[in-house]
C-alpha positions as CSV (number, residue, x, y, z in Angstrom):
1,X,-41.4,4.0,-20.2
2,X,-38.0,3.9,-18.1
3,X,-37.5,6.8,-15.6
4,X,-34.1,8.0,-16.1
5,X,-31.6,7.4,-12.8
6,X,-30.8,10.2,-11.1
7,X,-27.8,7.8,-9.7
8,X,-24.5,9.6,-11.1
9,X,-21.5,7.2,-11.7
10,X,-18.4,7.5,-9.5
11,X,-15.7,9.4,-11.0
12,X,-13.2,7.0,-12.8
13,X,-10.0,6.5,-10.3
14,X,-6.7,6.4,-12.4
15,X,-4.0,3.4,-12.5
16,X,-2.3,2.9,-9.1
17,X,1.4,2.8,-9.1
18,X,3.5,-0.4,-9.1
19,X,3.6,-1.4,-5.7
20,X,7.4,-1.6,-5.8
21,X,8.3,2.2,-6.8
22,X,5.6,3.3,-3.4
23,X,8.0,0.3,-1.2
24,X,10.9,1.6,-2.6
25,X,9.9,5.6,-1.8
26,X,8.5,4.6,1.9
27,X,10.7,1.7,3.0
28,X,14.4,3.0,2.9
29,X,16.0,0.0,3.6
30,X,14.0,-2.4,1.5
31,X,16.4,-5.8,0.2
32,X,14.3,-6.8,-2.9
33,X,14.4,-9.9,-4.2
34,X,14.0,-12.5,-7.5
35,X,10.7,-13.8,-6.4
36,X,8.7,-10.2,-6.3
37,X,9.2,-10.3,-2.8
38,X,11.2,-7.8,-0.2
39,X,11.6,-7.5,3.1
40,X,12.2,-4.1,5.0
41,X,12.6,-3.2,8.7
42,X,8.2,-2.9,9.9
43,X,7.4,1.4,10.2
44,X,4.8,0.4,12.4
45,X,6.8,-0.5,15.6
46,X,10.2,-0.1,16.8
47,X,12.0,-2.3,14.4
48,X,15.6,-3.1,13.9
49,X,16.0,-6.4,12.1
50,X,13.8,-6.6,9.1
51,X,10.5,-8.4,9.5
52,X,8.1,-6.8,7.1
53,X,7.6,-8.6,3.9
54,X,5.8,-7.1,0.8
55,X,4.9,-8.2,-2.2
56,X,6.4,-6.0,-5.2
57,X,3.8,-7.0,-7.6
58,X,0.6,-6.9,-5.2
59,X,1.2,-4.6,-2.8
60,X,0.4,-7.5,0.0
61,X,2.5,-6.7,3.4
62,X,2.5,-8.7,6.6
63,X,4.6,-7.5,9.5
64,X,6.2,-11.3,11.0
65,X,7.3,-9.7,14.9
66,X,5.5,-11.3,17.5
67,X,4.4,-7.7,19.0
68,X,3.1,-6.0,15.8
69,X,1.4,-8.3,13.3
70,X,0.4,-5.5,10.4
71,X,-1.0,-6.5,7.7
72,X,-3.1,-6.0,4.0
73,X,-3.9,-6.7,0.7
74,X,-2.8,-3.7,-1.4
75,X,-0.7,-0.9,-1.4
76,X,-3.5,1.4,-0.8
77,X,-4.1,-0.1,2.8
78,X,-0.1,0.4,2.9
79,X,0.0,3.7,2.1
80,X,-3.0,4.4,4.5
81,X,-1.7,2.9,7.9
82,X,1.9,3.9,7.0
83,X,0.7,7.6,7.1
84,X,-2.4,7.6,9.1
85,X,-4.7,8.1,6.2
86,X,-8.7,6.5,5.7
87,X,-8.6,4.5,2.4
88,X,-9.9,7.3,-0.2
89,X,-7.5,9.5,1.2
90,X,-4.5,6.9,0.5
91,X,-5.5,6.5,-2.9
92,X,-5.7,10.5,-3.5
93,X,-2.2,10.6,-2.1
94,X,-1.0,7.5,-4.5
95,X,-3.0,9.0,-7.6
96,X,-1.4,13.0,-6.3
97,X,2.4,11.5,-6.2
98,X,2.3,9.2,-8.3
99,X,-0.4,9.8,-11.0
């Protein structure tokens, strides 16, 4: 007979937001354009000509200035270095604001 697990499931995260409505909100001067792409001036260093792209659709960003080089994957990681939060905490602010 099969011991039952005493492993409990994680709780169920909700949908994230669309990557472009959490660009739009945290990157004022964002210039979107046709091909789900934007690019905005970088948050993470003194920036006055844009150099950060993003994907609208992924949430992928990659800062292109020599001196700062940010980048990820999703607009969880985003979220999280754009306001000094670990990963779970990003996604509780994304699921808080925009759940």
């Amino acid at each position: 007979m099969r011991k039952k697990s005493t492993y409990s499931r994680k709780p169920q995260h909700r949908e994230l937001p669309e990557p472009a409505l959490v660009f739009d909100d945290l990157l004022p001067d964002l210039r979107e354009y046709s091909n789900g792409f934007g690019w905005a001036c970088c948050p993470f260093h003194d920036d006055h000509n844009p150099s950060l792209c993003v994907n609208l659709e992924t949430g992928w960003y990659k800062c292109h200035s020599s001196s700062c080089g940010a980048h990820g994957s999703n607009i969880v990681s985003f979220v999280g270095a754009h306001l000094g939060l670990e990963y779970r905490e990003a996604r509780e602010y994304l699921e808080e604001h925009y759940g």
